[in-house]
C-alpha positions as CSV (number, residue, x, y, z in Angstrom):
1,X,115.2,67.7,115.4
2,X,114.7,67.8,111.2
3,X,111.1,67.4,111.8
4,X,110.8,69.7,114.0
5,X,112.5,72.4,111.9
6,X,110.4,71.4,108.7
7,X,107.7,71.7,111.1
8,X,108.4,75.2,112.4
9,X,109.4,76.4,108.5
10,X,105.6,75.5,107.4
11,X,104.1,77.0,110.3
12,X,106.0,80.2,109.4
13,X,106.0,79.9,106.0
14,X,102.1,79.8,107.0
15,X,101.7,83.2,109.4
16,X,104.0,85.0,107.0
17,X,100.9,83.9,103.9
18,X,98.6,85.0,105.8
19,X,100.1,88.3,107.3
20,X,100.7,89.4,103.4
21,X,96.6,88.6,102.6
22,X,95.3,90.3,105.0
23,X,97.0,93.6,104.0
24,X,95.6,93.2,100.1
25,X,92.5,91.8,100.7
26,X,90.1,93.5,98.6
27,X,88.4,95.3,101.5
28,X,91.6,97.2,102.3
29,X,91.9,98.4,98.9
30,X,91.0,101.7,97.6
31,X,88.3,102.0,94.5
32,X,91.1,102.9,92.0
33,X,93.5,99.9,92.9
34,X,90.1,98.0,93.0
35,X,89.2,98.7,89.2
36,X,93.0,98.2,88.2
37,X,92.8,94.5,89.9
38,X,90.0,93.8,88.4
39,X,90.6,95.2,84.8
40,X,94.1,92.8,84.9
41,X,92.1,89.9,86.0
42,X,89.2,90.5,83.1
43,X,92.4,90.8,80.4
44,X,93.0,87.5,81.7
45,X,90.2,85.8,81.4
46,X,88.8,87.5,78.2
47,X,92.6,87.9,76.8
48,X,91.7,88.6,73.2
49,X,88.5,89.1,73.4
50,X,88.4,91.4,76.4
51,X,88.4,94.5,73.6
52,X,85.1,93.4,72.4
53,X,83.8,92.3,75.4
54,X,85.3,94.9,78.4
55,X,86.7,97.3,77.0
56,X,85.1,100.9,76.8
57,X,82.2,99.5,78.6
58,X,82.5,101.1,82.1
59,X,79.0,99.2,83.6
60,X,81.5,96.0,82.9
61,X,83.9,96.8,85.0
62,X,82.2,98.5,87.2
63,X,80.2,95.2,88.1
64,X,83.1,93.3,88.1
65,X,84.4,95.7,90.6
66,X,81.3,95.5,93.1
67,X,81.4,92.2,93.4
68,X,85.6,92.2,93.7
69,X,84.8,94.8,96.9
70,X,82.6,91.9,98.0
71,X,85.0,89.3,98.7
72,X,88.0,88.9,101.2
73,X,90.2,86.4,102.3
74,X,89.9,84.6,105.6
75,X,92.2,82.2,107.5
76,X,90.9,79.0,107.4
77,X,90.1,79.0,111.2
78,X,88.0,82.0,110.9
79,X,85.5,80.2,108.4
80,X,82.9,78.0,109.1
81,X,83.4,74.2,108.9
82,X,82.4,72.1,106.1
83,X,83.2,74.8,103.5
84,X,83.7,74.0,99.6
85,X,87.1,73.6,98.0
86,X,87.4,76.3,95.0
87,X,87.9,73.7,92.8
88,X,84.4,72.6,92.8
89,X,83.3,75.8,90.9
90,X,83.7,76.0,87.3
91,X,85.7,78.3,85.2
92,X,85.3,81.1,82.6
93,X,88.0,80.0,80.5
94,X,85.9,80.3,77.0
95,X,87.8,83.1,75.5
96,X,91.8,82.0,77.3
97,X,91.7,78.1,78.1
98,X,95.1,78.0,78.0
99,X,95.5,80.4,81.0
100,X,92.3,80.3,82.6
101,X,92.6,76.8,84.7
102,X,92.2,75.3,88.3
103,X,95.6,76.1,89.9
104,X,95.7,73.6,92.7
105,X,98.2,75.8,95.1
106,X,99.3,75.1,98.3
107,X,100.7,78.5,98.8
108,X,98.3,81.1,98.7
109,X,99.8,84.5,96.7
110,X,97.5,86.9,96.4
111,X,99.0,88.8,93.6
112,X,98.5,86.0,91.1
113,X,95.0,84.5,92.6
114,X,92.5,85.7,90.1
115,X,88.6,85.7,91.7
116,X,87.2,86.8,88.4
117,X,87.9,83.4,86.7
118,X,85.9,81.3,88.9
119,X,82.1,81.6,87.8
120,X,80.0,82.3,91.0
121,X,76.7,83.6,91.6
122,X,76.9,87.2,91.4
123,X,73.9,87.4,93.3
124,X,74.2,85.6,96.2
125,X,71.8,86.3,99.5
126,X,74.1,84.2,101.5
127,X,77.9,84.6,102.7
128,X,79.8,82.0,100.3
129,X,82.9,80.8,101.5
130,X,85.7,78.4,99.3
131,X,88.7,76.8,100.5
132,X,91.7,78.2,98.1
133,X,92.9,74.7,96.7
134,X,95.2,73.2,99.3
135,X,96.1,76.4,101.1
136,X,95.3,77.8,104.6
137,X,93.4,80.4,102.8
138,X,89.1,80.9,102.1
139,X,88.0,83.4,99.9
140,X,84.9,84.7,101.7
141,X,81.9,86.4,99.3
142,X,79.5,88.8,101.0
143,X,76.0,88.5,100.6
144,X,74.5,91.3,98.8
């Protein structure tokens, strides 16, 4: 009976994750809460440095923001099999290494999951797909 009620806790604990990412993936975001996202995840990864770097320079953010509006988030058993685990990817923690690191969650939160610190290819011709750590969650890149 204890198993069974652990059981049934993680299965909800599960629907209830991914009921709350659906509703913030980027694609259901407007362009405004868009460049907000993404200017709070470049002050994290630049921290700083994101004055000289981001700052003032609205082709930055505006980048960053195209390829944000590119990506959503995907239940694991609406991705194809065989996928990468984030964790393979490097990270663009030059400028913050004590922030910017490999988070290895089992609970997907979408308010604290930063894309931009991951380094990807921007340019991808292919959808990407990556498995969010140990969570139920893939973070799905649209091809240009």
């Amino acid at each position: 009976m204890k198993l069974l009620k652990i059981t049934f806790l993680s299965m909800l604990i599960s629907v209830l994750s991914m009921l709350s990412f659906a509703q913030t993936s980027p694609k259901n975001m407007t362009s405004q809460e868009i460049n907000q996202k993404v200017d709070l995840q470049l002050k994290e990864v630049f921290g700083e440095y994101y004055s000289m770097y981001i700052e003032g320079k609205p082709d930055q953010l505006e980048f960053y923001s195209n390829f944000y509006k590119r990506c959503e988030y995907l239940s694991i058993d609406n991705a194809p099999e065989g996928i990468d685990n984030i964790s393979i990817l490097e990270l663009l923690e030059k400028y913050n290494p004590n922030v910017i690191v490999h988070d290895n969650i089992s609970v997907f939160d979408e308010t604290k999951f930063n894309i931009l610190k991951y380094r990807f290819d921007y340019y991808n011709n292919t959808d990407r797909y990556f498995r969010i750590y140990n969570t139920n969650v893939v973070l799905k890149i649209n091809k240009l």
